[in-house]
DSSP file (Angstrom, degrees, kcal/mol; ACC not computed):
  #  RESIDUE AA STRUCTURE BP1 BP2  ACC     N-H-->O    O-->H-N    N-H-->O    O-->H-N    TCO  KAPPA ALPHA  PHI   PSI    X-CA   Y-CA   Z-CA
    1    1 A X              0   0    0      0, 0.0     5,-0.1     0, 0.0     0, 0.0   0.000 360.0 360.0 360.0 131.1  -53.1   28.6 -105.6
    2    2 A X        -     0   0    0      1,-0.1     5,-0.2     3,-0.1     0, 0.0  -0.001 360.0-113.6 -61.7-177.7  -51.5   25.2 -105.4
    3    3 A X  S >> S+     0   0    0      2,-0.2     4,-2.3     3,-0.2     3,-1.0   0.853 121.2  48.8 -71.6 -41.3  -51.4   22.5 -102.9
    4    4 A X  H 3> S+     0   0    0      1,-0.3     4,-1.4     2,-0.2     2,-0.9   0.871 110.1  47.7 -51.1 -87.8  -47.5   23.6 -102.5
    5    5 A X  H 34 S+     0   0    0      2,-0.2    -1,-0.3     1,-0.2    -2,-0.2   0.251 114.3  45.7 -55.2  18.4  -48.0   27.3 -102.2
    6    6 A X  H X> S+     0   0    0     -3,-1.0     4,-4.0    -2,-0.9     3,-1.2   0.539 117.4  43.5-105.7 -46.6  -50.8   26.9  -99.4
    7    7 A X  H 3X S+     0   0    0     -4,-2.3     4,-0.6    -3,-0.4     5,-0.3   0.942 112.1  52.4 -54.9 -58.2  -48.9   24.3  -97.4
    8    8 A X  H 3X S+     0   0    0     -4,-1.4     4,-0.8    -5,-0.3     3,-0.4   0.731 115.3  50.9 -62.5 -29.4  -45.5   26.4  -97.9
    9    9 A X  H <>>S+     0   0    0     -3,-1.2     4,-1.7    -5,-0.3     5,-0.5   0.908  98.7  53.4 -72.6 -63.0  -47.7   29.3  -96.5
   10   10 A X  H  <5S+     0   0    0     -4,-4.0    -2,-0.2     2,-0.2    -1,-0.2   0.597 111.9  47.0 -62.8   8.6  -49.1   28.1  -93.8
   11   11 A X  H  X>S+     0   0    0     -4,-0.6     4,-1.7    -3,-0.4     5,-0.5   0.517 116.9  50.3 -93.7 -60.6  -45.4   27.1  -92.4
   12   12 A X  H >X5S+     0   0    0     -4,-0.8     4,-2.7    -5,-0.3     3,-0.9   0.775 111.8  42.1 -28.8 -78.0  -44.4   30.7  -93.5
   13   13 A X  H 3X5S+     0   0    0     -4,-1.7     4,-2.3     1,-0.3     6,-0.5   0.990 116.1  47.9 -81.4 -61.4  -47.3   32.6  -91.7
   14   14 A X  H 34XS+     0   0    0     -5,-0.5     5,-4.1     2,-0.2     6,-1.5   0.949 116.7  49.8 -51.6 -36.0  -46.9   30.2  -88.2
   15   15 A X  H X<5S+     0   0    0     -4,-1.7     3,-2.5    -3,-0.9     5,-0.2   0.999 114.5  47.2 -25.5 -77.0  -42.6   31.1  -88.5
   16   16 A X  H 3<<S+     0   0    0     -4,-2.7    -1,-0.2    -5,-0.5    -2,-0.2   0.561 111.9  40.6 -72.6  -4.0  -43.6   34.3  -88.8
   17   17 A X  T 3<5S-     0   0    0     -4,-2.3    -1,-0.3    -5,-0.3    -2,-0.2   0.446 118.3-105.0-108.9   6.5  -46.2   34.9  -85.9
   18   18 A X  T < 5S+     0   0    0     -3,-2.5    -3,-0.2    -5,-0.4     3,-0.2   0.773  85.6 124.6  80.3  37.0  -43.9   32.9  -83.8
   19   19 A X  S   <S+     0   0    0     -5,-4.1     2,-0.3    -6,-0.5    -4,-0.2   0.641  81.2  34.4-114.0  -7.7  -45.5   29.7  -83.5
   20   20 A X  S    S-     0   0    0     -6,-1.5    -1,-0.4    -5,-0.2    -2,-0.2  -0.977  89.2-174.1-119.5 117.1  -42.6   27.7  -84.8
   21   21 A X    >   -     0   0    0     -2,-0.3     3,-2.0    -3,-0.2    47,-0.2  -0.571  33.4 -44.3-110.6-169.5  -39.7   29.4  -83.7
   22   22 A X  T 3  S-     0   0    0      1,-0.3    47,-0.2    -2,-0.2    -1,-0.1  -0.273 122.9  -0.4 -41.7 118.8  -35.9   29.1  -84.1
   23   23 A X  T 3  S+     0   0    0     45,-1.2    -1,-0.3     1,-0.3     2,-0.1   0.006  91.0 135.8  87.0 -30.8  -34.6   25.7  -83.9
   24   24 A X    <   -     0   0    0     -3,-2.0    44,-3.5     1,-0.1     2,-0.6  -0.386  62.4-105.3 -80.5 144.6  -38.1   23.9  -83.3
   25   25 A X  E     -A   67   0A   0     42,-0.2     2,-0.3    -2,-0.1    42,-0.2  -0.381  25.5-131.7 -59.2  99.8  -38.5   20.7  -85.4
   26   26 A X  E     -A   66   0A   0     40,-1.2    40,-0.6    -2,-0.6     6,-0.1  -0.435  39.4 -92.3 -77.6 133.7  -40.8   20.8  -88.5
   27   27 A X        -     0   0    0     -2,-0.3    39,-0.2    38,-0.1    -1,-0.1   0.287  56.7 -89.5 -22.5 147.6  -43.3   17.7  -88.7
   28   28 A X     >  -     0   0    0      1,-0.1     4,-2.3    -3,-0.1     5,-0.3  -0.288  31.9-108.9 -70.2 159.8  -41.8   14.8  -90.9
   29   29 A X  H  > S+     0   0    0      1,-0.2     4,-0.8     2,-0.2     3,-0.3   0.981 125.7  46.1 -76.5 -44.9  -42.4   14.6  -94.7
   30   30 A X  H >> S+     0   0    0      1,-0.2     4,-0.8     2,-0.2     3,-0.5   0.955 114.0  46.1 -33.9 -53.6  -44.9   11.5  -93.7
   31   31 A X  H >> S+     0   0    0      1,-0.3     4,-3.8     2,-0.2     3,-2.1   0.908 113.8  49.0 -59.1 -40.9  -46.4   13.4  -90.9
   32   32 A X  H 3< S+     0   0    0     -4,-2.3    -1,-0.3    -3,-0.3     6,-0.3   0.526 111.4  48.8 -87.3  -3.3  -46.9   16.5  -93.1
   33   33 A X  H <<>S+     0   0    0     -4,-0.8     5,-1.7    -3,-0.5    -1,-0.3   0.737 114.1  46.0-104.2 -23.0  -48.4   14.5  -95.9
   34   34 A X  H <<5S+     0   0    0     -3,-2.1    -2,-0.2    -4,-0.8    -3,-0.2   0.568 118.1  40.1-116.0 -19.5  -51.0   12.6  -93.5
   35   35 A X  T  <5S+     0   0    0     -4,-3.8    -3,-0.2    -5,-0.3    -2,-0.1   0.654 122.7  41.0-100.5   3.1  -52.2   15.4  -91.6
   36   36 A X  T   5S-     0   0    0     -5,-0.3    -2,-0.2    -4,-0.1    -3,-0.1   0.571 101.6-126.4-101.5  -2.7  -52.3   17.7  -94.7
   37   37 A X  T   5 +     0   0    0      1,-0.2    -3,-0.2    -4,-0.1     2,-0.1   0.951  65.9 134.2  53.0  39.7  -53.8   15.1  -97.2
   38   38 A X      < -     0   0    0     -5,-1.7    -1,-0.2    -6,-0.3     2,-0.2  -0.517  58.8-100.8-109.8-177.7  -50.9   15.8  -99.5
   39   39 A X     >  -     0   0    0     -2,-0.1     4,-1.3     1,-0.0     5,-0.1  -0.566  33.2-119.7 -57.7 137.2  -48.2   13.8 -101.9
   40   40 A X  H  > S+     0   0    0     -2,-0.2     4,-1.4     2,-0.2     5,-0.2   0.701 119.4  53.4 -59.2 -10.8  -44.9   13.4 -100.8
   41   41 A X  H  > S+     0   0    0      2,-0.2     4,-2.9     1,-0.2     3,-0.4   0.976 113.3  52.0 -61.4 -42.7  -43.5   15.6 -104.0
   42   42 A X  H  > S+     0   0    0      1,-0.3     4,-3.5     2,-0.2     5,-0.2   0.974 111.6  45.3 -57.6 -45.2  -46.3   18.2 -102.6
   43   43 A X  H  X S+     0   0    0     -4,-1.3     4,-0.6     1,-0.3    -1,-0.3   0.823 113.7  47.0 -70.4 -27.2  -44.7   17.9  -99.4
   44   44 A X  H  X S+     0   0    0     -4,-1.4     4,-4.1    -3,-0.4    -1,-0.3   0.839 109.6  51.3 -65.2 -57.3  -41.3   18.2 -100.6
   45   45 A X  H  X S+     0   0    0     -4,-2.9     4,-3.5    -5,-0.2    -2,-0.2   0.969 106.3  53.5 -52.5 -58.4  -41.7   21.0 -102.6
   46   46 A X  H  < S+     0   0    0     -4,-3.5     4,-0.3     1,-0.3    -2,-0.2   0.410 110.8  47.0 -77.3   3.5  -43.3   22.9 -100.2
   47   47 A X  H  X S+     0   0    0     -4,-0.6     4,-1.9    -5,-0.2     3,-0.4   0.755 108.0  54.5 -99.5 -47.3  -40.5   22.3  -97.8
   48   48 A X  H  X S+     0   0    0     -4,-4.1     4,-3.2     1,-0.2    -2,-0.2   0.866 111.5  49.1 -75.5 -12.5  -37.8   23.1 -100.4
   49   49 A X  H  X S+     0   0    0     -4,-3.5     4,-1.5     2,-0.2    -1,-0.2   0.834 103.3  55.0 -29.1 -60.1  -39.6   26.3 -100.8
   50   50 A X  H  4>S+     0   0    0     -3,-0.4     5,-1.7    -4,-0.3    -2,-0.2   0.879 110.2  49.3 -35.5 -71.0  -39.7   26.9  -97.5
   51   51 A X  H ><5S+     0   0    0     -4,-1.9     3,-2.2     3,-0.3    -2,-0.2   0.911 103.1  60.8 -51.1 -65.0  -35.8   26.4  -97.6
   52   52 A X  H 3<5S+     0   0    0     -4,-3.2    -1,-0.2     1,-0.3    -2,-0.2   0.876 103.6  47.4 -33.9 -57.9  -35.2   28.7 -100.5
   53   53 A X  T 3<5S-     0   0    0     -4,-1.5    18,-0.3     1,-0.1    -1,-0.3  -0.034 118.7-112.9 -98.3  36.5  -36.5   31.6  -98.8
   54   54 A X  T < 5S+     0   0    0     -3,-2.2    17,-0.4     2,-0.1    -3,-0.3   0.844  82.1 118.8  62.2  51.6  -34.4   30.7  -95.6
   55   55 A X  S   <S+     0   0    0     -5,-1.7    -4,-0.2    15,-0.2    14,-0.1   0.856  77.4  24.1 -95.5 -70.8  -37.4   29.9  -93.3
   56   56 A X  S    S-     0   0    0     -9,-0.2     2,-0.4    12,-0.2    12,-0.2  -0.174  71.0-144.5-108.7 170.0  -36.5   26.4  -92.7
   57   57 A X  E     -B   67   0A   0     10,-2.1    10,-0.7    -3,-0.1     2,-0.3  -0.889   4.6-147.2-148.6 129.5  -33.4   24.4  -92.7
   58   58 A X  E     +B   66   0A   0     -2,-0.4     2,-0.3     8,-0.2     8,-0.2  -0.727  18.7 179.1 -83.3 122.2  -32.4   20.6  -93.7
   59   59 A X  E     -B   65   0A   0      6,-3.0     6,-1.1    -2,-0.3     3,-0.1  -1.000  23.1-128.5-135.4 156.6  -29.9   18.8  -92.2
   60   60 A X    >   -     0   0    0     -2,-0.3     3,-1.3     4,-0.2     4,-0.1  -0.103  51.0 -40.8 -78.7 172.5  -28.6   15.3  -92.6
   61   61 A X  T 3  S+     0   0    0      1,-0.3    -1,-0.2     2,-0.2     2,-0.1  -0.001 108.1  56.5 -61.0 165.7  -28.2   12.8  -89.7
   62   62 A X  T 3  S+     0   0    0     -3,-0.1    -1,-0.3     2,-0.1    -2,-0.0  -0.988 139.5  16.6 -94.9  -8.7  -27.5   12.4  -87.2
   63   63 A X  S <  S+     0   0    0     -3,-1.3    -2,-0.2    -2,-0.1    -4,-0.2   0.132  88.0 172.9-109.3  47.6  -30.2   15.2  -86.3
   64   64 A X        +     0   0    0     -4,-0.1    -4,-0.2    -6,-0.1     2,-0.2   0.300  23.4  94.8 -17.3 145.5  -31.6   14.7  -89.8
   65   65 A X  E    S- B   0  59A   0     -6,-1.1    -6,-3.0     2,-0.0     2,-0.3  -0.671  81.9 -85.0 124.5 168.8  -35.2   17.0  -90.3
   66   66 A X  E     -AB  26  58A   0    -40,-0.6   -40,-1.2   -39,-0.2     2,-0.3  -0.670  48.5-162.1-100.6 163.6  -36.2   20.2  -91.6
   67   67 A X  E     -AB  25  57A   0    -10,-0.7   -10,-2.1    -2,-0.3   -42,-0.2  -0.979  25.6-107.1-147.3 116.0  -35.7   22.5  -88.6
   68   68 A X        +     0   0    0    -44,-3.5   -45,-1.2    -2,-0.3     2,-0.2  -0.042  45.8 165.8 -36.1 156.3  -37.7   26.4  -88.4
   69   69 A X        -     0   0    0    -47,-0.2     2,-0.4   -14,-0.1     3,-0.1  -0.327  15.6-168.8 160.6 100.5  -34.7   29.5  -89.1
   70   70 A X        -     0   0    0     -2,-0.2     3,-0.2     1,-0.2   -15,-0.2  -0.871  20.1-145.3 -96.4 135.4  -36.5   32.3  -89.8
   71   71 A X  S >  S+     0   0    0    -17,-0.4     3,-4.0    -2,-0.4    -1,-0.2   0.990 102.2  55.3 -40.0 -81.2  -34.4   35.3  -91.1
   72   72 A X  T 3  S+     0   0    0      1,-0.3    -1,-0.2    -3,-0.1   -17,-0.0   0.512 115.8  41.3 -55.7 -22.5  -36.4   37.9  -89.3
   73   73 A X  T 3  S+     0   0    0     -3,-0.2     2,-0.4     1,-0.0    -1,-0.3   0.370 102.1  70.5-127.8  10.8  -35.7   35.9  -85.9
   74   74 A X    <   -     0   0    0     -3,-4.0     3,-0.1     1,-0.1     4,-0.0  -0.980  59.4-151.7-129.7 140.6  -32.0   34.9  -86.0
   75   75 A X  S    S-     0   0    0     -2,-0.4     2,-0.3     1,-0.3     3,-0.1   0.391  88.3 -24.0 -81.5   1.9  -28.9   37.0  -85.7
   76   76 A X        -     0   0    0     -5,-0.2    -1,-0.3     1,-0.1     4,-0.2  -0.907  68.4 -94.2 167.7-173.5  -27.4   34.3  -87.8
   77   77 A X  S >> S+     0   0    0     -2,-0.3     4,-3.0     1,-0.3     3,-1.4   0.912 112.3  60.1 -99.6 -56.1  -27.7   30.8  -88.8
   78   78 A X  H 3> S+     0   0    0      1,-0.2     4,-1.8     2,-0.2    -1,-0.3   0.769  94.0  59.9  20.1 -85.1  -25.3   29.6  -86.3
   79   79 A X  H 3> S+     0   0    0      1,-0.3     4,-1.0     2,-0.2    -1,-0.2   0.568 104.8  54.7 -85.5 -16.3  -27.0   30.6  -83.5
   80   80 A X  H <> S+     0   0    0     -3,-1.4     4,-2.8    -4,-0.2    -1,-0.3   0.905 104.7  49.8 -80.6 -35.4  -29.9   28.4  -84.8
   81   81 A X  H  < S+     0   0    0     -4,-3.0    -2,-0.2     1,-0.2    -3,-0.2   0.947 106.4  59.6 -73.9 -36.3  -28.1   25.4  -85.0
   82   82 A X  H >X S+     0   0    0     -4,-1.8     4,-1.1    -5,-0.4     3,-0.5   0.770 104.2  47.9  20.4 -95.9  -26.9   26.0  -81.6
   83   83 A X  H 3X S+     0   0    0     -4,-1.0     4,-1.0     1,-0.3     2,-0.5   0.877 112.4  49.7 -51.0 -76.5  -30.4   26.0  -80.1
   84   84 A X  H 3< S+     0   0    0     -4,-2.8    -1,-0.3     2,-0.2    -2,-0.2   0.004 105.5  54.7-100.6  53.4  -31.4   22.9  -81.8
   85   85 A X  H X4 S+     0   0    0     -3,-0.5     3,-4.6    -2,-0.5    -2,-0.2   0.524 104.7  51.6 -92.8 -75.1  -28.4   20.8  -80.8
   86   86 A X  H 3< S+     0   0    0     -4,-1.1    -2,-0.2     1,-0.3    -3,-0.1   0.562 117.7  38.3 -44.8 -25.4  -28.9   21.4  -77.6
   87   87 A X  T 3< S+     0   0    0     -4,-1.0    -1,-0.3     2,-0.1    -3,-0.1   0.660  93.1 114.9 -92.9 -16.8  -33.1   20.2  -77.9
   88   88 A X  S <  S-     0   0    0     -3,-4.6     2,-0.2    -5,-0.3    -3,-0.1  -0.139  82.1-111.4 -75.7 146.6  -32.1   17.4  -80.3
   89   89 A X        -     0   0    0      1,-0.1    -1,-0.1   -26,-0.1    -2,-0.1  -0.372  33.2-123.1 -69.6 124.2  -32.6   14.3  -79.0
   90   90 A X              0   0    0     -2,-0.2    -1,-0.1     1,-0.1   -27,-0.0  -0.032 360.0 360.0 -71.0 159.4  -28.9   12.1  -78.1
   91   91 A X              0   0    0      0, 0.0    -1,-0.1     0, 0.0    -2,-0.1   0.468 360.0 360.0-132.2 360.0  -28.5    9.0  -79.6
């Protein structure tokens, strides 16, 4: 299995047991890259992966990040962006 598809799992499987939930803020491509001992491409990949299958969502600034939205745990997408305006930090 690649470097992608274990890192892109192991954000799947914590989504999905609820240990990133709707709205919470996924680690920075840096962060994800120095505590996984990956590439950023790896890291990249395995985030737009992530994205494909609707787990996570990217948005641009001003609260720029990949952000958890799990299908299985939102009545829509909406109601995630919602959630994490209200925790993102003002500037």
């Amino acid at each position: 299995m690649s470097k992608t598809s274990q890192l892109s799992q192991r954000f799947r499987h914590a989504i999905e047991q609820g240990h990133l939930r709707p709205g919470d803020r996924m680690p920075s491509l840096r962060k994800l890259c120095l505590d996984h001992k990956v590439s950023i491409t790896t890291a990249q990949r395995a985030y737009a992966e992530l994205e494909k299958q609707g787990l996570i969502e990217s948005l641009p600034a001003p609260v720029s990040g990949c952000w958890a939205c799990p299908r299985c745990r939102c009545a829509s997408r909406r109601r995630c962006r919602t959630t994490r305006a209200s925790s993102a930090p003002s500037t």
